[in-house]
N, C-alpha and C positions, 0 to 999 in steps of 0.2 A: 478707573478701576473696574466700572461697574461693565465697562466696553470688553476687557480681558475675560471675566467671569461668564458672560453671553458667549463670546468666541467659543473658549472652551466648552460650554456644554450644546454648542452647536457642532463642534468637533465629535464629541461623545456621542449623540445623537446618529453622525452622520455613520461615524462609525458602528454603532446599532444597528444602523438599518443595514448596512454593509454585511455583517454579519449575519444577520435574519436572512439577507439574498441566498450568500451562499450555503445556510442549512436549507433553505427554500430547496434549493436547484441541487442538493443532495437525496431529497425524498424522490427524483427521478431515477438517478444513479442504483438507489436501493433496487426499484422493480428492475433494472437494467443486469443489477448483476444476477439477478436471479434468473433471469430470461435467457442470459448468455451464458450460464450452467446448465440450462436445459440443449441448448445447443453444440456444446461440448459436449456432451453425453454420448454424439452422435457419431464422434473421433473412432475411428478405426485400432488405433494403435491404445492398447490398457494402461501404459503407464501414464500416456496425454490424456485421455478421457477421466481418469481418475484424478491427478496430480491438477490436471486445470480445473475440474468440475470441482474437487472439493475445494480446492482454493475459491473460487469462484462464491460457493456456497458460503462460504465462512467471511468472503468481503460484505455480502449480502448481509448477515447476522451482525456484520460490525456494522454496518448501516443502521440496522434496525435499532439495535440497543443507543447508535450516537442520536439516532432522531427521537427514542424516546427521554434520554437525557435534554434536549435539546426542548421537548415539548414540557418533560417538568419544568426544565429555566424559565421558561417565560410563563408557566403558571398554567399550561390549558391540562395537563395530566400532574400526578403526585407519583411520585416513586423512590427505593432509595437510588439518590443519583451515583453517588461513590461504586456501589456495586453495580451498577449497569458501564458506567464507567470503565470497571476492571475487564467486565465481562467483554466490552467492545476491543480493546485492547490485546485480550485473550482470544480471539476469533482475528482482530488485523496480523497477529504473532501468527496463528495458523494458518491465515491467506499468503502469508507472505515467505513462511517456511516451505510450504507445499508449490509454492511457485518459483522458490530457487533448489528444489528438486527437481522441480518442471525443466529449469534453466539446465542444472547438470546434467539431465539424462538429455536433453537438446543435444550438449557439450561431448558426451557418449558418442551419438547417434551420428553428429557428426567425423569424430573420430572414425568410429567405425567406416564410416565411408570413406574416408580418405584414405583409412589403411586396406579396405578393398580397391580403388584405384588406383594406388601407387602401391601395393603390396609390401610397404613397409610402415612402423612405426617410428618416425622421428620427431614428430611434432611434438614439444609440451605442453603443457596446460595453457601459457602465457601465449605461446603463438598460436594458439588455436582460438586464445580471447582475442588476438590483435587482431586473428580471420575473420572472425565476427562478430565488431565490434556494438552491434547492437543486444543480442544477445548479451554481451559482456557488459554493457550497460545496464540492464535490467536484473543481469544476477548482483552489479553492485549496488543494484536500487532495494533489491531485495534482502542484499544483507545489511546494511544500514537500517533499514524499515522492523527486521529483525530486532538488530543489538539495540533500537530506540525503544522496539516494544519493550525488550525484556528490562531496558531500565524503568519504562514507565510502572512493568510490574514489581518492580524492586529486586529483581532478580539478579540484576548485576548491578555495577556500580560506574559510572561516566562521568566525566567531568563535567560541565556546563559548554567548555569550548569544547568538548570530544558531541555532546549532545548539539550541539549546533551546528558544526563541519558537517555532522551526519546525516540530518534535517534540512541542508542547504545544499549537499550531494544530492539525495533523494528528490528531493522537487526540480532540481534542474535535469534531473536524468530524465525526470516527468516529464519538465515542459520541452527536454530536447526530442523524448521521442514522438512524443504529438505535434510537431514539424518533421 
């Protein structure tokens, strides 16, 4: 009995540390995205410049407010954690809204080219995502990441399996486009 008890709070343990890793290697992320909104800035085109730089900006702010929740949890700072919480939330909803703007005016832009080289418009919305299917991944990562904010702010309403399809879409959209 006393051998099950050990296991498990060596399980919990290990899982601690796991998680300490990955807000660890988050406090990088944070100055990153900050530093690649400055480099956006530098975008020629006003709606990319804007539309990524603010997104960019507002990923950064949900960094900030998750690591300072993250540094109340384990006791080195005090704060209320629930509203930093909302507030993180409230900034990943704006990174993520401003980046499936990003995504459509892409979806435009390409448009527009195509109906400049072939002088006509036939294409829909669906072929234009089949043409490019990366793009078309990341507006769907975008809008999942969306509807999960707005349910975490209570803003809408999801099922548990509609919130998990959507959380399990979204990471794999992740980890397919960093391959």
């Amino acid at each position: 009995m006393a051998n099950n008890a050990e296991t498990v709070l060596r399980l919990k343990q290990i899982e601690l540390m796991m998680a300490l890793s990955r807000q660890a290697l988050r406090f990088g992320k944070f100055s990153e995205a900050f530093n690649s909104s400055i480099h956006s800035m530098r975008l020629q085109d006003n709606w990319m410049r804007t539309t990524l730089s603010l997104s960019r900006i507002s990923y950064g702010l949900y960094l900030l407010c998750d690591n300072i929740v993250w540094l109340s949890r384990i006791g080195v700072i005090r704060c209320n954690e629930q509203r930093f919480c909302e507030l993180a939330q409230s900034y990943l909803l704006y990174s993520s809204a401003l980046a499936a703007v990003k995504n459509i005016y892409q979806l435009k832009l390409i448009a527009d080219n195509h109906n400049e080289r072939y002088g006509h418009n036939n294409n829909s919305i669906i072929q234009l995502l089949m043409m490019n299917k990366i793009l078309a991944m990341e507006l769907g990562k975008n809008l999942c990441d969306i509807c999960l904010c707005l349910h975490s702010l209570d803003r809408i309403r999801l099922s548990p399996i509609n919130v998990g399809l959507m959380g399990l879409i979204s990471s794999l959209i992740f980890l397919l486009k960093r391959h």
